[in-house]
PDB file with one MODEL, atoms N, CA, C and O in Angstrom:
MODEL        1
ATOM      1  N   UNK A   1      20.353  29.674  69.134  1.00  0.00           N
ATOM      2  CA  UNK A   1      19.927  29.451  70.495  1.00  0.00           C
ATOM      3  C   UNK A   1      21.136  29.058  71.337  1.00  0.00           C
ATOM      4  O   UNK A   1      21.917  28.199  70.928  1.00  0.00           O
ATOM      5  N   UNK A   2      21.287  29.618  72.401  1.00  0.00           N
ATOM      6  CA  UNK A   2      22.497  29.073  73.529  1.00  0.00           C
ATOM      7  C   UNK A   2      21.927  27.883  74.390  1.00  0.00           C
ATOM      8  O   UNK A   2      21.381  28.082  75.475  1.00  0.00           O
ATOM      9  N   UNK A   3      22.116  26.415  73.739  1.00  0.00           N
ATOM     10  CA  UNK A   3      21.936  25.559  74.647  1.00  0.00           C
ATOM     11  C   UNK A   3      22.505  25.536  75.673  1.00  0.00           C
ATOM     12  O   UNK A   3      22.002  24.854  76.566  1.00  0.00           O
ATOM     13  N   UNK A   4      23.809  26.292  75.952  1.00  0.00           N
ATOM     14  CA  UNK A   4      24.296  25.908  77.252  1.00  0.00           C
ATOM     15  C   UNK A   4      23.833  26.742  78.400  1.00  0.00           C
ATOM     16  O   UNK A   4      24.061  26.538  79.592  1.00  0.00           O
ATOM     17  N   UNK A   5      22.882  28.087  77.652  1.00  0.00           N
ATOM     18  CA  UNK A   5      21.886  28.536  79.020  1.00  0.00           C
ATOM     19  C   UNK A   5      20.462  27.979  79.386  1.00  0.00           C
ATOM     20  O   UNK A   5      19.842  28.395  80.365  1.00  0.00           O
ATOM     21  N   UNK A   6      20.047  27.138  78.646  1.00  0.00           N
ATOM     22  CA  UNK A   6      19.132  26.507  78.719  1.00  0.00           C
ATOM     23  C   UNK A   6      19.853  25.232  79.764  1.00  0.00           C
ATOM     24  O   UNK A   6      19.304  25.082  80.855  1.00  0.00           O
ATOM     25  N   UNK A   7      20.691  24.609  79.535  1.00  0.00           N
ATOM     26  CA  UNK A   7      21.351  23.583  80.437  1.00  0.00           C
ATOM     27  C   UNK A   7      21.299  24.515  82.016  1.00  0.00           C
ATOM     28  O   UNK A   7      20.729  24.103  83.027  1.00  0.00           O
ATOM     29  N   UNK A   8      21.936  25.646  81.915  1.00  0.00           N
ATOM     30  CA  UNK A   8      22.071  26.263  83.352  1.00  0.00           C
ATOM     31  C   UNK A   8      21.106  26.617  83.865  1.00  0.00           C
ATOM     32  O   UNK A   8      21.088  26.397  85.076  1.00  0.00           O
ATOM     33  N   UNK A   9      19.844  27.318  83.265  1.00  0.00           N
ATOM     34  CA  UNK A   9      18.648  27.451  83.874  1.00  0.00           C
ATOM     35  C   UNK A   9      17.464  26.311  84.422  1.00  0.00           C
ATOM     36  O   UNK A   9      16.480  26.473  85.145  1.00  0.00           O
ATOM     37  N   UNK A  10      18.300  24.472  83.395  1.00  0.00           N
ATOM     38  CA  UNK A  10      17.820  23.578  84.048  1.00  0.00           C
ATOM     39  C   UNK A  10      18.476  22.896  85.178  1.00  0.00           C
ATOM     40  O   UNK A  10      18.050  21.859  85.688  1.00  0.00           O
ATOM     41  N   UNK A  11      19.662  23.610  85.585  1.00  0.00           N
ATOM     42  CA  UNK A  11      20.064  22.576  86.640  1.00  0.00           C
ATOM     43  C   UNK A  11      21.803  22.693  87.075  1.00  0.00           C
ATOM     44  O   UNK A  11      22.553  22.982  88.007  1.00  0.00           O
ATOM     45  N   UNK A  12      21.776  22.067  85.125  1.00  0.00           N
ATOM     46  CA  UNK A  12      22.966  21.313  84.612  1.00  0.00           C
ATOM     47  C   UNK A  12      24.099  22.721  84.641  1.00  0.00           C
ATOM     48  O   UNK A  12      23.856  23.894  84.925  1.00  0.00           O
ATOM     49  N   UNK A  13      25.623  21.952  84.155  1.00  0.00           N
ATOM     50  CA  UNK A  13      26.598  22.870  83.981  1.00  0.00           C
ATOM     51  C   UNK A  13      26.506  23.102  82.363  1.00  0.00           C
ATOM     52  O   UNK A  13      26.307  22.240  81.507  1.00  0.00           O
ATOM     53  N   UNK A  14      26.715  24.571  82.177  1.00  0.00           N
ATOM     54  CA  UNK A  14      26.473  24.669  80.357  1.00  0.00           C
ATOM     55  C   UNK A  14      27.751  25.588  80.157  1.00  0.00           C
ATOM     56  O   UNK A  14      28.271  25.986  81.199  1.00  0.00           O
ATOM     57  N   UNK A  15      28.002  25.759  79.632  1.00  0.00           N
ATOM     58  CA  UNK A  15      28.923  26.103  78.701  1.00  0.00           C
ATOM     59  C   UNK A  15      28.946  26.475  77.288  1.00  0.00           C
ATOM     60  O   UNK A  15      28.704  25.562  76.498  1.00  0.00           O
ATOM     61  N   UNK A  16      29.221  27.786  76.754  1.00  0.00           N
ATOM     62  CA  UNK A  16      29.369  27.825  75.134  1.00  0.00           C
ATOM     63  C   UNK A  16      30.995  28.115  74.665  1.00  0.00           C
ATOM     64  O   UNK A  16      31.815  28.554  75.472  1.00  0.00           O
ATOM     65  N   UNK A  17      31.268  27.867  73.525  1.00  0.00           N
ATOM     66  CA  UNK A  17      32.782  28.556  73.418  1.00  0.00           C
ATOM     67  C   UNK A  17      32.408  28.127  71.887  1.00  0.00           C
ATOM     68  O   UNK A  17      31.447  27.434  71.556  1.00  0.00           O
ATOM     69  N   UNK A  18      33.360  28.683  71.064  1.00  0.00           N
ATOM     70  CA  UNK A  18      34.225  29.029  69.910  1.00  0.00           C
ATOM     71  C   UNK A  18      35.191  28.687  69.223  1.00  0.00           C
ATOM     72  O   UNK A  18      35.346  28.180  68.112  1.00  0.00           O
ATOM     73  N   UNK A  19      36.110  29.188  70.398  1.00  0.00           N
ATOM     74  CA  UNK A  19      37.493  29.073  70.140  1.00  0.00           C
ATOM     75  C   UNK A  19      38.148  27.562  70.721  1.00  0.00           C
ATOM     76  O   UNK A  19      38.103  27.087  71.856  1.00  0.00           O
ATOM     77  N   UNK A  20      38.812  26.990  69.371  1.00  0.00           N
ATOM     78  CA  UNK A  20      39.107  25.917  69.591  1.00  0.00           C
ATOM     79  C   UNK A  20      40.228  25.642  70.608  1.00  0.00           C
ATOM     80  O   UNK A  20      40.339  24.542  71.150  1.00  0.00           O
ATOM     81  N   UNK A  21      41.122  26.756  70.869  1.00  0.00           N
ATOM     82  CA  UNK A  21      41.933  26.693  71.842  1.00  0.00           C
ATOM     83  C   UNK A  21      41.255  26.326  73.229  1.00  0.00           C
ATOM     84  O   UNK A  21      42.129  25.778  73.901  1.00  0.00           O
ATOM     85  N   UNK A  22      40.057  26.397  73.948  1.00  0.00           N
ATOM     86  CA  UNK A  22      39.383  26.303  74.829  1.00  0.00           C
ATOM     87  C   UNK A  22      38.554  25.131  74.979  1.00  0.00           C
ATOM     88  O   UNK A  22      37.921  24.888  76.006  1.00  0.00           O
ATOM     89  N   UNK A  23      38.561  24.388  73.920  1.00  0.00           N
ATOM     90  CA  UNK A  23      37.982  23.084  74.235  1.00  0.00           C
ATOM     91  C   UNK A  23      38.561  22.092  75.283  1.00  0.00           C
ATOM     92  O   UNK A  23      37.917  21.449  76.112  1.00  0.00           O
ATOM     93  N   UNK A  24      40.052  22.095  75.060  1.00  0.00           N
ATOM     94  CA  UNK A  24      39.924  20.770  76.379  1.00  0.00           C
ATOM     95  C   UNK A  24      39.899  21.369  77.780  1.00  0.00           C
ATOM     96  O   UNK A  24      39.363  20.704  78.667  1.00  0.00           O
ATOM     97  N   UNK A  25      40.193  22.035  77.942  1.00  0.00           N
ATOM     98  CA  UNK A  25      39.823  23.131  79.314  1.00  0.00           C
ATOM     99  C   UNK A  25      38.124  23.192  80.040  1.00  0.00           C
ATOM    100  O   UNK A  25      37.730  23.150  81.205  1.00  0.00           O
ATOM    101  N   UNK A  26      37.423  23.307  78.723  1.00  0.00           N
ATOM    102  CA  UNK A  26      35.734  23.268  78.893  1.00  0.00           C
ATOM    103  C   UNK A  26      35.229  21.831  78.792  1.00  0.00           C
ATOM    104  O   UNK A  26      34.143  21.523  79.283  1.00  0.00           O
ATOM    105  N   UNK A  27      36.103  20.840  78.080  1.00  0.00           N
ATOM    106  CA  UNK A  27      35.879  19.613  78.442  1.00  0.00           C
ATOM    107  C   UNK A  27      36.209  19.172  80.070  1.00  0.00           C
ATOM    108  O   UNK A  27      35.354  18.702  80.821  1.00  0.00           O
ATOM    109  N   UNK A  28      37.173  19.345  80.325  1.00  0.00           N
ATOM    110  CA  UNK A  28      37.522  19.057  81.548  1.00  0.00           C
ATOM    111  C   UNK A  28      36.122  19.556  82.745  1.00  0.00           C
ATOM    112  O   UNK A  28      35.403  18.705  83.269  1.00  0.00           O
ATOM    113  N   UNK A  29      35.987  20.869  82.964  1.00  0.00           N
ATOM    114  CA  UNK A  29      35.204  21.270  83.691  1.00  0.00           C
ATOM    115  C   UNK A  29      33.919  20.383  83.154  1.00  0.00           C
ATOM    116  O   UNK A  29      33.484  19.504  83.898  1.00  0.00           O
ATOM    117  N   UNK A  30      33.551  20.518  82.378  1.00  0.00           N
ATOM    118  CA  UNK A  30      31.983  19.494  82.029  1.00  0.00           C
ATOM    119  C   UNK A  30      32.234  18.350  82.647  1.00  0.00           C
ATOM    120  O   UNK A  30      31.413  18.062  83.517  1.00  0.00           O
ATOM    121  N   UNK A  31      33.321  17.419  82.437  1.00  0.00           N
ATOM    122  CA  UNK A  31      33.857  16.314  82.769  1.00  0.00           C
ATOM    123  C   UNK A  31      33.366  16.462  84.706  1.00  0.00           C
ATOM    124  O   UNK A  31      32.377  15.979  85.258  1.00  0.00           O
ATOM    125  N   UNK A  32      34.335  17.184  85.231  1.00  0.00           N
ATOM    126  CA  UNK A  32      34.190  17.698  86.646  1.00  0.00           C
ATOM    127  C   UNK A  32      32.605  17.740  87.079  1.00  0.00           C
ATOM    128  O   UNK A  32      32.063  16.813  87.682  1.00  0.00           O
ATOM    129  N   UNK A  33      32.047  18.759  86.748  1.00  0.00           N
ATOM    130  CA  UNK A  33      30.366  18.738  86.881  1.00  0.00           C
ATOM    131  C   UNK A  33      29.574  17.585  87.336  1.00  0.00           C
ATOM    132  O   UNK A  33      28.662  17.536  88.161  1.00  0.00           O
ATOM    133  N   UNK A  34      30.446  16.125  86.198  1.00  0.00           N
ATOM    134  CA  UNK A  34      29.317  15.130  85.799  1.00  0.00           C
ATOM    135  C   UNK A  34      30.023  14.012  87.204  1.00  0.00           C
ATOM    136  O   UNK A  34      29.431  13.253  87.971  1.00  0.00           O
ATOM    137  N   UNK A  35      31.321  14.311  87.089  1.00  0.00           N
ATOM    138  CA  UNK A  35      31.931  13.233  88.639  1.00  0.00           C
ATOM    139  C   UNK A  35      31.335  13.991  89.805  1.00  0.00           C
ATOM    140  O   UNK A  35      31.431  13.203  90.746  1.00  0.00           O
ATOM    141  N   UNK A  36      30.810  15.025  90.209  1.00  0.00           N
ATOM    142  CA  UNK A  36      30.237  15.762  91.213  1.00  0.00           C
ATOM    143  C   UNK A  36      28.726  15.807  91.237  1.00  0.00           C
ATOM    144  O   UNK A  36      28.004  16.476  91.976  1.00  0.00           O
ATOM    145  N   UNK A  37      28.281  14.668  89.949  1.00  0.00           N
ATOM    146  CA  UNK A  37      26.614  14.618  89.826  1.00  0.00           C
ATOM    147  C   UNK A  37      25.739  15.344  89.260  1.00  0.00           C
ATOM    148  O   UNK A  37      24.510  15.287  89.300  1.00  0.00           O
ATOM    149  N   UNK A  38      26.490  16.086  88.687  1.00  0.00           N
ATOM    150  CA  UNK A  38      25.650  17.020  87.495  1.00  0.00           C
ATOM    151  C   UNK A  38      25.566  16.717  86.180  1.00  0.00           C
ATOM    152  O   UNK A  38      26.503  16.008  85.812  1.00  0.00           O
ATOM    153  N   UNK A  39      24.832  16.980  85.388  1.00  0.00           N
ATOM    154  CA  UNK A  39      24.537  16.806  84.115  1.00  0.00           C
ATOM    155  C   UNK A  39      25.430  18.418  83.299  1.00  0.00           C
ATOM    156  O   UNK A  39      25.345  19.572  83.718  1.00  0.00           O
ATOM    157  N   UNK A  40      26.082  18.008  82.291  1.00  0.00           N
ATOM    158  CA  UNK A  40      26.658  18.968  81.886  1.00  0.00           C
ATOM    159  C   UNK A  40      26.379  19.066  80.052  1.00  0.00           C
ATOM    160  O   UNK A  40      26.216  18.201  79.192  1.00  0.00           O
ATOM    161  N   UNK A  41      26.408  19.975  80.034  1.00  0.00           N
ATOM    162  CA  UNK A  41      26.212  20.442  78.342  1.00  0.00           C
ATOM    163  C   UNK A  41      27.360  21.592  77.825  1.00  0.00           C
ATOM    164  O   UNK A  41      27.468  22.725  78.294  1.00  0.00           O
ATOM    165  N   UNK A  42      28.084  21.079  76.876  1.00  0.00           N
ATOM    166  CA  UNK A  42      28.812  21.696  75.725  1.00  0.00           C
ATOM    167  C   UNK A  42      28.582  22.437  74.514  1.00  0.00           C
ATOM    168  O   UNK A  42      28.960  22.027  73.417  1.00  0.00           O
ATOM    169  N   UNK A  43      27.942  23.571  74.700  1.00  0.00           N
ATOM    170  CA  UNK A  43      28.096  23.512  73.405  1.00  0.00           C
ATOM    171  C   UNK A  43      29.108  24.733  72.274  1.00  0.00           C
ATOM    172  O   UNK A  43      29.649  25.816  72.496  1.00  0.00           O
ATOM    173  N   UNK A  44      29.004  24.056  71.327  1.00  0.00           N
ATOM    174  CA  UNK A  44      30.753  24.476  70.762  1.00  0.00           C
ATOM    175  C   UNK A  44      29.805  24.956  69.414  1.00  0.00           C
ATOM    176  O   UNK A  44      28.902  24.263  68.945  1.00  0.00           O
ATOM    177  N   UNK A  45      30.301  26.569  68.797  1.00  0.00           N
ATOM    178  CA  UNK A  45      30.404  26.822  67.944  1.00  0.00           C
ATOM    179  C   UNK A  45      30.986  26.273  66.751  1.00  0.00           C
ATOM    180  O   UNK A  45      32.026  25.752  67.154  1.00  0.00           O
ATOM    181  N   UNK A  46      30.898  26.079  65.410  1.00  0.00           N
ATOM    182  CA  UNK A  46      31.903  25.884  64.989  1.00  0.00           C
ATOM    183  C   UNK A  46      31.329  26.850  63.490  1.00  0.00           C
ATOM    184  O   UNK A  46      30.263  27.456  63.388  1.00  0.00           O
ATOM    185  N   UNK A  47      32.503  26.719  62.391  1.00  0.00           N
ATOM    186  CA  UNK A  47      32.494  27.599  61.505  1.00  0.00           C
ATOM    187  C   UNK A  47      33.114  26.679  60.283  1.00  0.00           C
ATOM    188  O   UNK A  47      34.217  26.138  60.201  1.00  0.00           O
ATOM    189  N   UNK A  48      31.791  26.704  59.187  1.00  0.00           N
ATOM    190  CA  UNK A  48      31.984  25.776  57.707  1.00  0.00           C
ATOM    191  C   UNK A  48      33.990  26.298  57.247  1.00  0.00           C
ATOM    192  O   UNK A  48      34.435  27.438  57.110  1.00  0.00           O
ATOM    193  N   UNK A  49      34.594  25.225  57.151  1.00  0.00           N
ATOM    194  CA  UNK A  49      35.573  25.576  56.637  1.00  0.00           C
ATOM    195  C   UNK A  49      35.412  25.538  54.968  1.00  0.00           C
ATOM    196  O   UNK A  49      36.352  25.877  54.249  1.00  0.00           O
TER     197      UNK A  49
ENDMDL
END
């Protein structure tokens, strides 16, 4: 399931990603969202090492 379109169709800022190179970048913007009064959701793939 993509929680982070469920976040966008409620309101909030959502976001999905993967790639670990892109996390603090998608942190930041979530971060941004929530100082501008939004509720924001992350959510991050990850893969059993």
């Amino acid at each position: 399931m993509d929680f982070s379109r469920l976040a966008e169709v409620s309101g909030a800022h959502g976001e999905q990603l993967s790639d670990p190179a892109q996390v603090p970048a998608a942190i930041e913007r979530c971060l941004a969202a929530v100082r501008g009064g939004q509720s924001a959701l992350l959510h991050v793939k990850v893969v059993p090492i």
